[in-house]
LOTOR-347105 format. One record per residue (C-alpha): chain; residue in three letters; x, y, z. Coordinates in Angstrom, 1 decimal. Layout:
N
A:ala:X:Y:Z
...
! end
This chain:
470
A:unk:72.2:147.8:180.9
A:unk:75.8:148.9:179.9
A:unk:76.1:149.5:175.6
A:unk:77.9:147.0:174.0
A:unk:80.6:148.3:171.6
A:unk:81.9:145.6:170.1
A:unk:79.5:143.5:169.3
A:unk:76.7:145.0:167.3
A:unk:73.3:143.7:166.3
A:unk:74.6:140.7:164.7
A:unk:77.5:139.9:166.4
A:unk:81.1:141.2:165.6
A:unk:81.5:142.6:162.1
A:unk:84.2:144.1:160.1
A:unk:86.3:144.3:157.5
A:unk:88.3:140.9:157.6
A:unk:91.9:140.8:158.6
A:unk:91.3:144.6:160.2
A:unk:91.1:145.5:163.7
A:unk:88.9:143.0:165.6
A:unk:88.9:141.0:162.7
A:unk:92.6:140.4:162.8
A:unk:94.5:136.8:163.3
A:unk:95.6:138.7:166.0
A:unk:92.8:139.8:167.8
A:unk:90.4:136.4:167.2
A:unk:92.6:134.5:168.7
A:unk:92.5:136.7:171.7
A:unk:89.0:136.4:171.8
A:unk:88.9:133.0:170.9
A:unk:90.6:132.7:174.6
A:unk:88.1:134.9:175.9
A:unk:85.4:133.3:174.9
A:unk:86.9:129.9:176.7
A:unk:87.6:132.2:179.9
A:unk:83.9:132.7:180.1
A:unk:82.9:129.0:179.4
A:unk:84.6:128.6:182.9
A:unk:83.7:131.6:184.6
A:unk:80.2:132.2:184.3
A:unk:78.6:130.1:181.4
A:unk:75.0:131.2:182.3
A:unk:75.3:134.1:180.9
A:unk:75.9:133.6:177.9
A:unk:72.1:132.0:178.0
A:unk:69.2:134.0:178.2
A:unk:65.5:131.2:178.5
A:unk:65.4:128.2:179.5
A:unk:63.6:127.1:176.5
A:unk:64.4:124.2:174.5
A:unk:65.0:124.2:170.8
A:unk:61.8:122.5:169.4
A:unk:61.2:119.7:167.6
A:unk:64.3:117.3:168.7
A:unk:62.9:116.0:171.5
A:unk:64.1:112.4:171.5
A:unk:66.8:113.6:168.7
A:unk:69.6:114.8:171.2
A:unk:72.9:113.0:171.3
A:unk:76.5:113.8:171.9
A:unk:78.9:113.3:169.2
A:unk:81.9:110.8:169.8
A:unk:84.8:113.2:170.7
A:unk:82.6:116.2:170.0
A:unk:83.6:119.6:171.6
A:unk:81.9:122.3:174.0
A:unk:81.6:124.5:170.9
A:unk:80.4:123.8:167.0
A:unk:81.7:126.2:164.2
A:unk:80.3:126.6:161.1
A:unk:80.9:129.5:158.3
A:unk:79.8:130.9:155.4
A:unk:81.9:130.5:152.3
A:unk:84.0:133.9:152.0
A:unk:87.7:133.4:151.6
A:unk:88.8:135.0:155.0
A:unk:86.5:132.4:156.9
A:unk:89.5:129.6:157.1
A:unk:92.3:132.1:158.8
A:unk:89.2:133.7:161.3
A:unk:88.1:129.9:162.1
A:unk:91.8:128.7:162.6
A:unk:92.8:131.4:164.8
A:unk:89.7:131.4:166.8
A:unk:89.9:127.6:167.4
A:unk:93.5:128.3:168.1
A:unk:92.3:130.5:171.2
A:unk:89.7:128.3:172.1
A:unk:92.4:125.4:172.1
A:unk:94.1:127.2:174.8
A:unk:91.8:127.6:177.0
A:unk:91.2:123.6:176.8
A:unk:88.0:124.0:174.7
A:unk:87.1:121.6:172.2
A:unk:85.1:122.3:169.0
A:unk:83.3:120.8:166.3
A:unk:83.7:122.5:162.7
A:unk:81.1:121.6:160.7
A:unk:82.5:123.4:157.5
A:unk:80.5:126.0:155.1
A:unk:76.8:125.7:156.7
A:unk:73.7:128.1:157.2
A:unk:73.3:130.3:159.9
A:unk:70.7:128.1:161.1
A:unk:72.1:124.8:160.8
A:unk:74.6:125.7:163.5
A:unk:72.2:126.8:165.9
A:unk:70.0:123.6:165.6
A:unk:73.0:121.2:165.5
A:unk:74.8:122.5:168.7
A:unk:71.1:121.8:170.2
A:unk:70.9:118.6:168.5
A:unk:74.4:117.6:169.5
A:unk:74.7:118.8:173.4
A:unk:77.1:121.8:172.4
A:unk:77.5:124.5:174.7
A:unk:78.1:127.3:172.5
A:unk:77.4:127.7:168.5
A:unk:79.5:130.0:166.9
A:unk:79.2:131.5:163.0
A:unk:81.6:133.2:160.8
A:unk:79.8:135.3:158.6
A:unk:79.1:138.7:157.5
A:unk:75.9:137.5:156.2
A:unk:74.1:139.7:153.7
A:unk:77.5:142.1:153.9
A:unk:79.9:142.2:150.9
A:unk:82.6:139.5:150.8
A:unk:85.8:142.0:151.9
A:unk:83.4:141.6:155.2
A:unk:83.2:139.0:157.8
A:unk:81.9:138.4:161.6
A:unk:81.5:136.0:164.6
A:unk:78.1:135.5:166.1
A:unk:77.4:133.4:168.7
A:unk:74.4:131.0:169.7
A:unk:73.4:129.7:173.1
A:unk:73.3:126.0:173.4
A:unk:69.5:126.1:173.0
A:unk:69.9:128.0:169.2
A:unk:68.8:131.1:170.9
A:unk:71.4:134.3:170.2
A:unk:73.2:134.8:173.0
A:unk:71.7:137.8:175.1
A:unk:73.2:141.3:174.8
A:unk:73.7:140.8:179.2
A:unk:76.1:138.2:177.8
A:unk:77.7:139.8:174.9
A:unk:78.0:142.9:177.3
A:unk:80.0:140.6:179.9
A:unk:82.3:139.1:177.6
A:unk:83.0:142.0:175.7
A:unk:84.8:143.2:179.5
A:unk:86.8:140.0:179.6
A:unk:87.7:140.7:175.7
A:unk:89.0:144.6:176.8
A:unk:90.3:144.4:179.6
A:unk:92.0:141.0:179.1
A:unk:92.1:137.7:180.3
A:unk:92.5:136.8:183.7
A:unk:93.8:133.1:183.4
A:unk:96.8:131.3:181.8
A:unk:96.6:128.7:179.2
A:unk:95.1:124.7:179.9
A:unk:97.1:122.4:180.8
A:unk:95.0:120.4:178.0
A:unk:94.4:121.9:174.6
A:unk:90.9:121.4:173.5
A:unk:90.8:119.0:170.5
A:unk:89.1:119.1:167.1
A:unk:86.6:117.2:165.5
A:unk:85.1:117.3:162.2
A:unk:81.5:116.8:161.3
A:unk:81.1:118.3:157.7
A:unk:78.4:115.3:157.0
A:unk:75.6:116.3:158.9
A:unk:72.9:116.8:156.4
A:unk:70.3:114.0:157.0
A:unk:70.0:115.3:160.7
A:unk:69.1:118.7:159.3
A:unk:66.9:117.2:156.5
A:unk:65.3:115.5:158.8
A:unk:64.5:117.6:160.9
A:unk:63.0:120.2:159.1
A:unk:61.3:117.8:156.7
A:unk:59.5:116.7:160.0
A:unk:58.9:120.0:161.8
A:unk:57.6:122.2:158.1
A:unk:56.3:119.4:156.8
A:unk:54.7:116.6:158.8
A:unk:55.3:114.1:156.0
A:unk:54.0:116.2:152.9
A:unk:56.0:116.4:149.9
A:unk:57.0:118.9:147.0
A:unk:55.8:116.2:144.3
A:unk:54.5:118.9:141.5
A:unk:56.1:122.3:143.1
A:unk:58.5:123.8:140.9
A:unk:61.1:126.3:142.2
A:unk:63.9:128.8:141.5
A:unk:66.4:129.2:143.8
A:unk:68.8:132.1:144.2
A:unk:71.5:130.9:146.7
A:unk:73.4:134.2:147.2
A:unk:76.9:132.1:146.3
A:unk:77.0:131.6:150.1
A:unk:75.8:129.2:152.6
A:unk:72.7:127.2:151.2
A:unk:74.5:127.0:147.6
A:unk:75.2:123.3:148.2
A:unk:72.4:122.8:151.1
A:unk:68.8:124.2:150.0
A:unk:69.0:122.6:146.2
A:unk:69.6:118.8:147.4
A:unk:67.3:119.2:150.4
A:unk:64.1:120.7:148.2
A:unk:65.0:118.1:146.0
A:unk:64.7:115.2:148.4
A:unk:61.4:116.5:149.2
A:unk:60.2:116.4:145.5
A:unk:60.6:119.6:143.8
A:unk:61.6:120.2:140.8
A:unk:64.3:123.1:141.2
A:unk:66.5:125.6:139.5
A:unk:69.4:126.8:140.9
A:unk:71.1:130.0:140.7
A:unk:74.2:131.6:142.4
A:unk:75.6:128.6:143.4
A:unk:79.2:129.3:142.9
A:unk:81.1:129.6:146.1
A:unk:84.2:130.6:144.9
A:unk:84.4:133.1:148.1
A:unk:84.9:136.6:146.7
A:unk:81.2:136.1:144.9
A:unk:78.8:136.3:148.0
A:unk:75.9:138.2:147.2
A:unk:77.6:140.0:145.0
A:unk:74.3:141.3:142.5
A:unk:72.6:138.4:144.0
A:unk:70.8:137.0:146.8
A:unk:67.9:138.3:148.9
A:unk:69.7:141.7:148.5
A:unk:68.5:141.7:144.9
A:unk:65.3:139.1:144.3
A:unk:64.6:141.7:141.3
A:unk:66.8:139.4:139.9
A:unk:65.0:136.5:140.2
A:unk:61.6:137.7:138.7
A:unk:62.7:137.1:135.1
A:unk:63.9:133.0:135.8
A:unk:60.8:132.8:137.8
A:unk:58.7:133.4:134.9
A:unk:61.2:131.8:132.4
A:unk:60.1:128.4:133.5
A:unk:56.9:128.8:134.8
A:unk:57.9:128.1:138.3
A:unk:55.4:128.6:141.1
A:unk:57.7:130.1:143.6
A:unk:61.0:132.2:143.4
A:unk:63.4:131.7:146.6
A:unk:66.2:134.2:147.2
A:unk:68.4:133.6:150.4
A:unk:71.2:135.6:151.6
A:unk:74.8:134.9:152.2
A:unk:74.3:132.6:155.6
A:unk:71.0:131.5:154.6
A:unk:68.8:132.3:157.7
A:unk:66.3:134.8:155.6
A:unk:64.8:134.6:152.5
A:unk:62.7:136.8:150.3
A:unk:60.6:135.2:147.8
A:unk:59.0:135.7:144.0
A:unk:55.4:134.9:143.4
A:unk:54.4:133.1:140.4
A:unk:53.6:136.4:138.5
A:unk:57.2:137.5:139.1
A:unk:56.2:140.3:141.9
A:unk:59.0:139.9:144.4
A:unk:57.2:139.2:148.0
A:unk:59.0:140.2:151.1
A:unk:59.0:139.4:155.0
A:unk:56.2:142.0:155.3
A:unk:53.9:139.4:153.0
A:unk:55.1:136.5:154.4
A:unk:54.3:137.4:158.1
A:unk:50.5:138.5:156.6
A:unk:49.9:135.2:154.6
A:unk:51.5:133.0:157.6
A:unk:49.7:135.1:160.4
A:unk:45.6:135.0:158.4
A:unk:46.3:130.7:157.6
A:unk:47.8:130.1:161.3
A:unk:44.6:132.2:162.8
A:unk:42.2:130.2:160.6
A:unk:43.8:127.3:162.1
A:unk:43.3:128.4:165.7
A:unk:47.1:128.3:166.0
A:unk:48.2:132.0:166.9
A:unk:49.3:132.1:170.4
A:unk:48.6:135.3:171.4
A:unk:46.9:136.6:168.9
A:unk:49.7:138.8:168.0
A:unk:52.4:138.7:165.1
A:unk:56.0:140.9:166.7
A:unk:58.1:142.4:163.8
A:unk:60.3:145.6:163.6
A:unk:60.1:149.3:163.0
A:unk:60.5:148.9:159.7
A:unk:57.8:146.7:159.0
A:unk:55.5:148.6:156.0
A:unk:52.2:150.1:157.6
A:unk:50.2:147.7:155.4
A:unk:51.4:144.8:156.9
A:unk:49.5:146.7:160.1
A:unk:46.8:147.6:158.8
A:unk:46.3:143.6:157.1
A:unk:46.6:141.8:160.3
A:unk:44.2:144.5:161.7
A:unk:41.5:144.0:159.1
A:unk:42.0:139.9:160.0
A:unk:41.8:141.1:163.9
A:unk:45.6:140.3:164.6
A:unk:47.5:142.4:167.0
A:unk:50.8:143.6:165.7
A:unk:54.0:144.5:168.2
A:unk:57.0:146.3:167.0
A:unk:60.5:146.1:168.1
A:unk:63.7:148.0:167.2
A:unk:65.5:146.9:164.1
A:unk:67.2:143.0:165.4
A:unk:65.9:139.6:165.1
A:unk:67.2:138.9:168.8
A:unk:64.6:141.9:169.8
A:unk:61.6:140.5:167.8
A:unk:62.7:136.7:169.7
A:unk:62.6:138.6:173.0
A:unk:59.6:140.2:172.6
A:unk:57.6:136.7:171.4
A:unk:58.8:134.9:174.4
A:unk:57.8:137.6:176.6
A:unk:54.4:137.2:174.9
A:unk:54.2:133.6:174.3
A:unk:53.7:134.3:170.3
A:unk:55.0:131.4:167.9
A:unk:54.9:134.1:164.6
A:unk:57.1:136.9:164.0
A:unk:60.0:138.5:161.4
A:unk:61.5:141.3:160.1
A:unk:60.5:142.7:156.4
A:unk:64.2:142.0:155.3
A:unk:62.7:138.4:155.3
A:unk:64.1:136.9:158.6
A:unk:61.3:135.2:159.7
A:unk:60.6:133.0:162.9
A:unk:58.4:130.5:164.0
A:unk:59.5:129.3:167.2
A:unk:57.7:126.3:167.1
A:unk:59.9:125.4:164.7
A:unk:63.4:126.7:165.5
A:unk:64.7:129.6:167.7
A:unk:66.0:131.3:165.2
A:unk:65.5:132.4:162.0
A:unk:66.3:130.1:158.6
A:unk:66.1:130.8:154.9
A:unk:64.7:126.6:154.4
A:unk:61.9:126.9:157.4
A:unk:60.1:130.0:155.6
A:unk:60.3:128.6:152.6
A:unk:58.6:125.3:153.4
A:unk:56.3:127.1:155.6
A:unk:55.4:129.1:153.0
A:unk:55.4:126.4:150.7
A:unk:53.1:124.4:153.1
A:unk:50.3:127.3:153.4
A:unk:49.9:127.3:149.6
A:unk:49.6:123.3:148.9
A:unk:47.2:123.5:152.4
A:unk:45.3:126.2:151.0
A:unk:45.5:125.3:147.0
A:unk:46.5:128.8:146.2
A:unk:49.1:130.6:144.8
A:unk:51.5:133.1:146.3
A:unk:50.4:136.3:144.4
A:unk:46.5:134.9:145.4
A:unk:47.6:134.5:149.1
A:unk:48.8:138.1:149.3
A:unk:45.9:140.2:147.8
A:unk:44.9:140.9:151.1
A:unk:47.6:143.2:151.8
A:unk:48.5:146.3:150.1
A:unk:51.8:148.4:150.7
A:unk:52.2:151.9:151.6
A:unk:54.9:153.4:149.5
A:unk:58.3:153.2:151.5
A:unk:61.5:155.1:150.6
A:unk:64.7:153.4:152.0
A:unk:68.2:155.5:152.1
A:unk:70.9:154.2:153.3
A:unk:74.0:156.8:154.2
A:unk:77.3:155.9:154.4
A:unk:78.6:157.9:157.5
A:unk:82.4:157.9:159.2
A:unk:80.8:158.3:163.1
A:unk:77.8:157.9:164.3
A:unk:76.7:160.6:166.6
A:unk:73.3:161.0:167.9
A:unk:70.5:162.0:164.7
A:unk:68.8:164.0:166.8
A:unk:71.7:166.7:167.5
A:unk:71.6:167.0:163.8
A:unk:69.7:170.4:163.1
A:unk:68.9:170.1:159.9
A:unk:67.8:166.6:160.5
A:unk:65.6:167.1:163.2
A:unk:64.2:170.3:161.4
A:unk:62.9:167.5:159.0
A:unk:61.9:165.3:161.5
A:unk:59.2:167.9:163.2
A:unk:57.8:168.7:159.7
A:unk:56.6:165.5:159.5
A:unk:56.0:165.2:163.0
A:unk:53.7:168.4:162.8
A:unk:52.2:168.0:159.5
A:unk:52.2:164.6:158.7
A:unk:51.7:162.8:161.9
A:unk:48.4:160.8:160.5
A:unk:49.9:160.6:156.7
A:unk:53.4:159.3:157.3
A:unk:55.6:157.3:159.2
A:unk:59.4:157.7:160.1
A:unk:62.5:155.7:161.4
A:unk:65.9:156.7:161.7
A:unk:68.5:154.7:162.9
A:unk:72.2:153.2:162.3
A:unk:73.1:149.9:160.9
A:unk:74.2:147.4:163.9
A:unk:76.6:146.0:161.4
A:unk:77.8:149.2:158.9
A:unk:79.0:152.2:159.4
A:unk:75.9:153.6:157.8
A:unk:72.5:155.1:158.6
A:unk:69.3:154.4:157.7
A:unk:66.4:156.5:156.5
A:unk:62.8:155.4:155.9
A:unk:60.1:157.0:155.8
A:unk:56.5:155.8:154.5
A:unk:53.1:157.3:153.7
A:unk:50.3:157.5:151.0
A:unk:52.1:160.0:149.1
A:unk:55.3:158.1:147.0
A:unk:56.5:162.0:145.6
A:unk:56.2:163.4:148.9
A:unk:57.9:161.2:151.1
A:unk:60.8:160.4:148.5
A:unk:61.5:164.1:148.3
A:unk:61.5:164.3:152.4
A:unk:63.0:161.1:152.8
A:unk:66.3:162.5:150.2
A:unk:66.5:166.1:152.4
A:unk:66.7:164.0:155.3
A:unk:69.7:161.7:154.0
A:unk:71.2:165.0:152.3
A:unk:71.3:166.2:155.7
A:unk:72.7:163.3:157.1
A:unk:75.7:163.0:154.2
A:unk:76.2:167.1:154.8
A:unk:76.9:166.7:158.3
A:unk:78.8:163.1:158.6
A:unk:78.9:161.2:155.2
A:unk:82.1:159.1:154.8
! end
């Protein structure tokens, strides 16, 4: 398969109102996008699957387009979704905006709703100067990188059709939360409430600032809400699931049983336990893996994460006789890999979690509650639910970098590299990689020895900075 350049692991991202990112520029691909609509619209589907859970739920909406937008609250989201519909219009495709919503939320509604396409503005978890356009299949699924690939050679090397004779036409839909309520009170829940549960909630000032609070609270908890201020140049600015550090103190200020920290589009979460020990995706695939298992409900046997997943989160679901597959760094790559494998449970430490017998992609709320739902099952608390695993000390670097040639032609890099590979093969663990969405790369390195691999782990970003550092 051909690389993609222009779209990266999360869709296109970039600095708003710069290069691909300009008015410019999104309307072209706005066009482009319509041009492939009508030239091969199977690709830009990769299963057959179904979204779950709405069954019996499906309807079109009166006058509702091919394609639904949503966006997360940064400033430059208006301008990219007006010049994108603007394209799209062209090319005689409708679209329903649904206004500031989650990640997720689009990719359940255009399954909900007959949609062909969902498409999100959002940088998610990036600084607000950033912003992006992912896309979902109609079935919530991200569209596959065979499709990405194929569009991005109508996007360069230009269109080969003129403008509709019909423009598409617009339709809003900004009132859609009882079907998403609904929905995921039905699918996380199965009728139990959150009488009793109180929570904090840290709501990144993006996406689930207006959504998560009022839906938790329909359900019966009593919550606290922080970060809900979507003014646009405050997303996850010091907040979020970027920083749940944060959240520690409120969590023990009033007693709550959980801390919840989402990030700017609202389809991950990291969470707080009681005691005020932040719990990431690592914890949350363990706790969710050992209850489903005790259940009998673990297709597979098998939990699929990343990489970057901490070696005690192998070495837990190996002790509780669960398989664990890795993928490279990508929720897309984990979804893959559990449909190839027919597993239901599966995430990245960063806290994008996914059960796909609850949605085909990952969302913030859908943790949460299922989360939520494995303690009021099981009567315990988060920080009791998680003894079980232990984590290896992990050093994370991140290097800003101004190209990104291969790591491995990087001498003094891959000097470091073989070290480890020679003398700490059974004592230490390393990934190094890029960002899909920042010009940055990554270091990690893990192992029993916190002084050790820190010092390792800081040659081998020193390296890295000495060689290419923006």
């Amino acid at each position: 398969m051909s690389e993609k350049s222009l779209f990266g692991t999360d869709g296109i991202r970039g600095i708003a109102g710069e290069g691909w990112l300009s008015p410019e520029r999104v309307n072209h691909i706005g066009r482009c996008i319509g041009e492939m609509l009508q030239r091969n619209p199977a690709a830009l589907h990769s299963s057959e699957r179904a979204f779950p859970g709405i069954r019996g739920r499906r309807r079109s909406l009166e006058g509702g387009g091919k394609i639904i937008i949503g966006r997360d609250p940064r400033q430059s989201g208006p301008g990219i979704q007006a010049a994108l519909e603007e394209g799209l219009a062209a090319r005689g495709v409708g679209v329903i905006d649904i206004g500031i919503a989650p990640t997720p939320v689009v990719a359940m509604l255009g399954a909900l709703w007959n949609c062909e396409l969902g498409v999100v503005i959002s940088a998610s978890h990036n600084p607000p100067a950033h912003n992006g356009i992912k896309l979902f299949a109609s079935n919530g699924l991200k569209v596959p990188d065979s499709g990405e690939i194929e569009l991005e050679k109508i996007i360069l090397n230009g269109e080969r059709r003129g403008a509709a004779s019909t423009p598409g036409e617009r339709t809003e839909a900004h009132d859609y939360f009882r079907d998403y309520f609904s929905f995921v009170r039905d699918v996380c829940l199965e009728g139990r409430g959150l009488d009793s549960v109180k929570l904090v909630l840290d709501c990144a000032n993006g996406a689930q600032a207006v959504l998560a609070p009022r839906l938790l609270r329909e359900l019966g908890a009593d919550v606290i809400a922080l970060n809900c201020r979507t003014d646009g140049a405050n997303i996850n600015r010091d907040c979020g699931a970027l920083y749940p550090e944060a959240l520690a103190d409120h969590v023990r200020k009033h007693s709550a049983h959980l801390g919840i920290s989402f990030d700017g589009d609202g389809d991950r979460a990291m969470f707080v336990d009681e005691t005020g020990r932040v719990r990431d995706g690592d914890f949350v695939l363990a706790v969710c893996a050992g209850y489903l298992k005790a259940k009998g409900s673990l297709p597979g046997n098998a939990v699929v994460t990343t990489v970057m997943a901490n070696l005690g989160l192998e070495v837990a679901l190996r002790e509780a006789g669960i398989d664990m597959v890795r993928t490279q760094v990508g929720d897309r790559y984990v979804v893959e890999e559990m449909l190839r494998r027919g597993c239901l449970l599966g995430g990245e430490q960063s806290g994008h979690i996914l059960f796909l017998d609850r949605s085909n992609t990952g969302d913030g709320v859908i943790t949460a509650l299922s989360l939520l739902r494995v303690m009021l099952e099981t009567g315990r608390s988060l920080s009791a639910l998680c003894e079980g695993m232990r984590k290896y000390p992990q050093i994370l670097i991140n290097v800003p970098v101004r190209e990104k040639v291969p790591l491995e032609k990087i001498p003094a890099v891959m000097e470091k590299t073989n070290y480890i590979n020679e003398n700490l093969a059974d004592k230490a663990r390393l990934v190094l990689r890029y960002s899909g969405t920042e010009n940055k790369a990554r270091v990690m390195l893990e192992g029993s020895d916190r002084a050790e691999i820190e010092a390792l782990a800081n040659e081998i970003a020193r390296a890295i900075e000495t060689e290419i550092g923006a």
